[in-house]
C-alpha positions as CSV (number, residue, x, y, z in Angstrom):
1,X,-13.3,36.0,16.3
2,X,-14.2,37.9,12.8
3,X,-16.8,36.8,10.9
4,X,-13.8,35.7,7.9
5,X,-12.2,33.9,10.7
6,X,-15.4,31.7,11.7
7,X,-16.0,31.2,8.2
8,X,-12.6,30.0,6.8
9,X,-12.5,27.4,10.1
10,X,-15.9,26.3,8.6
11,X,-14.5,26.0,5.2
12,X,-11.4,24.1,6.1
13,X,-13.2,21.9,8.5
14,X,-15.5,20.8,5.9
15,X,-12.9,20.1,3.2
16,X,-11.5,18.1,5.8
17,X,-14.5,15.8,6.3
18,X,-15.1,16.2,2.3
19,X,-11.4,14.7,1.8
20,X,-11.5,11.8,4.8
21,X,-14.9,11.2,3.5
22,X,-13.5,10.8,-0.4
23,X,-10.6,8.8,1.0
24,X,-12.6,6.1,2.9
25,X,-15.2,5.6,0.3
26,X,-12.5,4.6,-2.2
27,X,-10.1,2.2,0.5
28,X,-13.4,0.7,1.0
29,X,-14.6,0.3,-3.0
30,X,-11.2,-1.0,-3.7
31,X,-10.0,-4.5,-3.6
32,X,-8.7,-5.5,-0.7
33,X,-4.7,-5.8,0.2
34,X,-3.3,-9.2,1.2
35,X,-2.8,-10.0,5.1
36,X,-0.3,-8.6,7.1
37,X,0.6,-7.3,10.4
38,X,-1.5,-4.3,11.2
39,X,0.5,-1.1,11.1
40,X,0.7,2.0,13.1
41,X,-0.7,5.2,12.4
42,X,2.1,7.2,9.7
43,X,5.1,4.9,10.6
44,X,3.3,2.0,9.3
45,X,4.9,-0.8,10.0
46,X,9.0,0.4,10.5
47,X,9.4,-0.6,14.2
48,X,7.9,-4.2,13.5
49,X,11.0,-4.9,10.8
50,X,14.5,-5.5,12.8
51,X,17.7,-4.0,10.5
52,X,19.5,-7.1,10.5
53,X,17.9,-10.5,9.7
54,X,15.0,-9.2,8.6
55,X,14.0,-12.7,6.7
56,X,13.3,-13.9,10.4
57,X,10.5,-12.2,10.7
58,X,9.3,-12.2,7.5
59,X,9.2,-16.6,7.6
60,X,7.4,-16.4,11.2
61,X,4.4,-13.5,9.5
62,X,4.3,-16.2,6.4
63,X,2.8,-18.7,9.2
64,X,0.9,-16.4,9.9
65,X,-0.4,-14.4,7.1
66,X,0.3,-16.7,4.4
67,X,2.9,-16.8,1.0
68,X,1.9,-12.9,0.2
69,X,2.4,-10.1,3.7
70,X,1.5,-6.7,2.7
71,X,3.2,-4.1,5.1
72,X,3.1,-0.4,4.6
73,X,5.9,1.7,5.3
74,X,6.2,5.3,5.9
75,X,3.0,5.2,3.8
76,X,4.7,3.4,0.9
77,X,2.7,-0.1,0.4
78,X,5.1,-3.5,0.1
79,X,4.5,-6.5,-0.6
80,X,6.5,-9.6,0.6
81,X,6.7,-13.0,-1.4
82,X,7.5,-16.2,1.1
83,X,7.5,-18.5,-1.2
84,X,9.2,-19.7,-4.6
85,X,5.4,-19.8,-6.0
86,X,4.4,-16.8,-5.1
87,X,7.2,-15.4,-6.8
88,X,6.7,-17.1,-10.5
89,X,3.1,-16.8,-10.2
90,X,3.2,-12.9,-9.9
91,X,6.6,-12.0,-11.8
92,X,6.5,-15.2,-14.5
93,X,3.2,-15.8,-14.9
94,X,1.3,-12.3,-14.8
95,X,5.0,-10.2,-16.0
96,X,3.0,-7.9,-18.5
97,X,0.5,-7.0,-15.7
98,X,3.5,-6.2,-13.5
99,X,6.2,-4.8,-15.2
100,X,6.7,-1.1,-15.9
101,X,8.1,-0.8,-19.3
102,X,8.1,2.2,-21.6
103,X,5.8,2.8,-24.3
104,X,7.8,1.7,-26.9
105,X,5.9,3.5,-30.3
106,X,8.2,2.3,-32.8
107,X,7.5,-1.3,-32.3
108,X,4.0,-1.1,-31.5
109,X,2.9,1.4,-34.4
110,X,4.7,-1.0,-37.1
């Protein structure tokens, strides 16, 4: 190997370990996500969720896990609510934290 070779392996495996490092230092500062069961590595949890009669499963993991399961899929983050509680407390109760709406400058700036 070429001297440029060894040293762009070098390079690259250090932003590697530079970028893993970054990533677990902020999963680890962050708060943490609600209980749920634990997914794979880059499917997530997909195989765990039947197609049909999904709310089966999702009744048997709120005995488990509790009124709020957080299950990633395909790297996408979801959350499922189990109970009519849950529900109003996050969408009723806390809407302005949780709803995306538009900047709407005319209203605001009057």
């Amino acid at each position: 190997m070429t001297l440029t070779t060894q040293l762009g392996i070098a390079i690259s495996v250090l932003a590697l370990w530079y970028i893993l490092r970054r990533r677990d230092t902020a999963i680890k500062r962050a708060l943490p996500f609600p209980p749920g069961p634990p997914p794979k590595p880059l499917i997530g949890n997909v195989l765990q969720i039947p197609i049909d009669y999904q709310q089966f499963v999702f009744t048997e993991w709120a005995h488990t896990y509790g009124d709020l399961i957080y299950l990633r899929i395909i790297n996408k983050p979801l959350l499922v609510l189990s109970s009519a509680k849950a529900a109003f407390d996050l969408m009723d109760k806390r809407s302005a934290i949780y709803s995306d709406r538009p900047h709407a400058t005319i209203w605001e700036d009057l």
